[in-house]
C-alpha positions in Angstrom: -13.1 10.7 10.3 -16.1 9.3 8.6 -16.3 10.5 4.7 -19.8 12.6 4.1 -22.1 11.7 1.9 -23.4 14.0 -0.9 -26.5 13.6 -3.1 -25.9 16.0 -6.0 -23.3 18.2 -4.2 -25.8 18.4 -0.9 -24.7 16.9 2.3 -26.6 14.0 3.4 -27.0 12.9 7.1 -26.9 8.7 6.9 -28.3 8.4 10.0 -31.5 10.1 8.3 -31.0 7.8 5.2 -30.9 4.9 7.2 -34.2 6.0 9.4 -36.4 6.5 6.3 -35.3 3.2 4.7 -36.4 1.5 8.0 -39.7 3.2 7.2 -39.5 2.2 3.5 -38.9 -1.5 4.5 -41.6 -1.0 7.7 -44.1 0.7 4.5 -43.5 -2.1 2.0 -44.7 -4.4 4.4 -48.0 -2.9 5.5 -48.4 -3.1 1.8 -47.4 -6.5 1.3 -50.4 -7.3 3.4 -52.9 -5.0 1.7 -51.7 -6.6 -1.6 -52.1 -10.1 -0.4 -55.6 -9.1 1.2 -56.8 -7.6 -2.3 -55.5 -10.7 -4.4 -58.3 -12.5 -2.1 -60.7 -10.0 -3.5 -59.8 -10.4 -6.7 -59.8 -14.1 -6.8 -63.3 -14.1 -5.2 -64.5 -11.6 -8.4 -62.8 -13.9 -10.7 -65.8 -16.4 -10.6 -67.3 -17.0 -13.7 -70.1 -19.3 -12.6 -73.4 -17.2 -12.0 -74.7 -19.0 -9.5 -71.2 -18.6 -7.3 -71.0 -14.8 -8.6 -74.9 -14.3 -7.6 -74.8 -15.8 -4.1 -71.3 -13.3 -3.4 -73.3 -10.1 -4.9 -75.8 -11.2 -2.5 -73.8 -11.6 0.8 -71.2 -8.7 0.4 -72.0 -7.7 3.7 -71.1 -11.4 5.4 -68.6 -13.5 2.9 -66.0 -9.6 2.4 -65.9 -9.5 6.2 -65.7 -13.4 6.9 -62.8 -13.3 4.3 -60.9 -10.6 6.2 -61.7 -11.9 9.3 -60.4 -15.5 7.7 -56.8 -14.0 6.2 -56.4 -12.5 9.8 -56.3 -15.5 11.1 -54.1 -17.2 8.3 -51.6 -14.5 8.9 -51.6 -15.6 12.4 -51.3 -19.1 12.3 -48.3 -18.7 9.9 -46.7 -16.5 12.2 -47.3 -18.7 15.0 -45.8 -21.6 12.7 -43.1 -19.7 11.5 -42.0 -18.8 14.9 -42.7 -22.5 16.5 -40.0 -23.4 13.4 -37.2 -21.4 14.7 -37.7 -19.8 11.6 -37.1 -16.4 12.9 -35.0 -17.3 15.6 -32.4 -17.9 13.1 -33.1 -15.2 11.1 -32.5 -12.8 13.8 -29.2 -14.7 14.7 -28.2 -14.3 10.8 -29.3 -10.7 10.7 -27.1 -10.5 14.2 -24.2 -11.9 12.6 -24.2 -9.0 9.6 -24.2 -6.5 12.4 -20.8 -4.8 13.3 -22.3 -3.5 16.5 -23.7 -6.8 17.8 -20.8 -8.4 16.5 -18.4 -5.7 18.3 -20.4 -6.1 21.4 -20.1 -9.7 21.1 -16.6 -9.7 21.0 -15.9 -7.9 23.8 -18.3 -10.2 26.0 -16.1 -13.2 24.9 -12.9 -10.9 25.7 -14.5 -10.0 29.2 -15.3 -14.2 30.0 -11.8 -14.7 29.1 -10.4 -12.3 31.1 -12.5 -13.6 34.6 -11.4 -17.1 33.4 -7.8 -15.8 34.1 -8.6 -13.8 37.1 -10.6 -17.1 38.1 -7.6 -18.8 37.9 -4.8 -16.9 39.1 -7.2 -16.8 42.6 -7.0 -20.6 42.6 
């Protein structure tokens, strides 16, 4: 029997817990993009020189959108790269390999081959 889990003496489901840190971890990276979106901003309103800060008070409407437009497809291009590394093929095998469940189910596909191997055999 599993042992409950209290939170100042009131029972806690952990299947809840565990559903709303998914959307914590899902949140904080929606926000990891904002954030590295806005340090573009701020880099571009870091310019001291007035002829760079003039000509980027005067094209707002083309340069703000042309930069978003830009990190889009920086984003993309590292996903692309990151993917084309095997990068996140073998993070999804290392996340796989922390999992009980996948590692449960993987276990008993090796103990089903092993099984047909004998079955194989004993037919021969």
């Amino acid at each position: 029997m599993k042992s409950k889990i209290t939170l100042f003496g009131i029972p806690v489901n952990q299947k809840s817990i565990v559903r709303w840190k998914i959307y914590i971890d899902r949140a904080r990276m929606y926000i990891g993009y904002i954030s590295f979106l806005m340090i573009g901003f701020v880099f571009l309103n870091s310019f001291q020189s007035a002829e760079i800060r003039h000509f980027l008070d005067q094209n707002k409407l083309l340069i703000y959108p042309a930069i978003l437009i830009l990190f889009m497809i920086v984003s993309l291009i590292l996903g692309r790269l990151d993917t084309k590394l095997g990068m996140r093929k073998e993070e999804l095998r290392n996340q796989a390999t922390e999992n009980p469940v996948t590692m449960e189910i993987l276990n008993s596909l090796r103990e089903i081959k092993e099984n047909q191997q004998k079955i194989l055999e004993r037919e021969k």
